[in-house]
C-alpha positions, 0 to 999 in steps of 0.5 A: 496454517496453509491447506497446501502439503508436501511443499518445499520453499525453494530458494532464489538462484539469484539473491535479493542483494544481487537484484539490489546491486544490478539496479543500483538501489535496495528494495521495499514496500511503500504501504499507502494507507488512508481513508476512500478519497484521501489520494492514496492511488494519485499518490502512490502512482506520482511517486511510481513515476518520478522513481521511473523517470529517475529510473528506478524498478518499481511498480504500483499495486493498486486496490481496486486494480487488484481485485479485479483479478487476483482477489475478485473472490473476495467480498468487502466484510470484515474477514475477506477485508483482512485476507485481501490484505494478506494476499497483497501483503505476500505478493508485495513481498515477492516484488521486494525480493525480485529488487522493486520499490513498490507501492501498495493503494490499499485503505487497509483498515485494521491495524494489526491486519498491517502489522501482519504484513510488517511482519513479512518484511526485513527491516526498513522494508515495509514503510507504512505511509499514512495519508492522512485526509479529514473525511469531509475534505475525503467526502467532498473529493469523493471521486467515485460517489462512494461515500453518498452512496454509502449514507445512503446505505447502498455500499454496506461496510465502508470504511469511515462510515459502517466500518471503522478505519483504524490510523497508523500508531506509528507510520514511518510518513505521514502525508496531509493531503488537504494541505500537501501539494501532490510535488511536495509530498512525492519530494517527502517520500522521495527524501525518506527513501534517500534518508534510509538508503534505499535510492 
């Protein structure tokens, strides 16, 4: 429950169906989830540019960009992890409703934390996208140093090492990204989003 009182949700002048129509295509969440160095950003933002350049509206909401200013209240145990995840899950929401395709980079742990954000979506608005990555391929990208300085007990609750991540049970994609070219997995998700009508 919400602290916020004597507060109405007012209803759109313009329908989410009318923003489909005028752009020539429905709207959805690509929810990017998987291990720190697993290429969730590199591939959420090459998906974000060939919508672009086949000029479709859609936009990328990146983990760490995002707290830097909406959630940078926010620490990285257990409880700030989950309501992290919650405040992307209501933002991505109002992009879905103004007629947008976007994509969430988010390592988003816990399952049911994902499962909650589901829940927020229609159906086949939320498509959950696994990138699925060995953690050694994971610590040998390791572009920001993150997982040496987890070991080494610098960085506490990082996922994989002092704090668990929890796989998709049943993600709509999966992508390998130690043997998926970066082309071969936007076509994959390119394709998906053509099988269910959404381009």
């Amino acid at each position: 429950m919400g602290k916020s009182t004597n507060i109405t949700w007012h209803k759109a002048t313009i329908t989410k169906q009318e923003r489909h129509r005028l752009n020539g295509h429905k709207s959805c969440v690509l929810w990017f989830t998987g291990l720190s160095g697993s290429g969730k950003s590199t591939l959420a933002n090459a998906v974000d540019r060939e919508l672009h350049d086949q000029q479709y509206k859609s936009y990328v909401l990146d983990g760490d960009n995002i707290r830097h200013g909406l959630n940078k209240d926010l620490s990285f145990n257990k409880e700030d992890r989950q309501e992290n995840i919650r405040r992307i899950g209501e933002v991505a929401k109002l992009f879905v409703d103004s007629g947008q395709i976007i994509s969430t980079a988010f390592i988003s742990p816990f399952r049911e934390d994902r499962d909650i954000v589901r829940g927020m979506f229609e159906p086949n608005e939320f498509i959950e996208v696994f990138v699925n990555c060995p953690m050694d391929v994971c610590e040998v990208r390791d572009p920001k140093g993150l997982y040496k300085k987890a070991r080494n007990g610098e960085i506490p609750n990082f996922t994989g090492i002092s704090s668990p991540y929890e796989a998709p049970a049943n993600p709509e994609i999966i992508i390998q990204t130690d043997t998926f070219s970066i082309d071969q997995s936007v076509e994959k998700i390119i394709s998906y989003l053509k099988s269910k009508k959404i381009l």
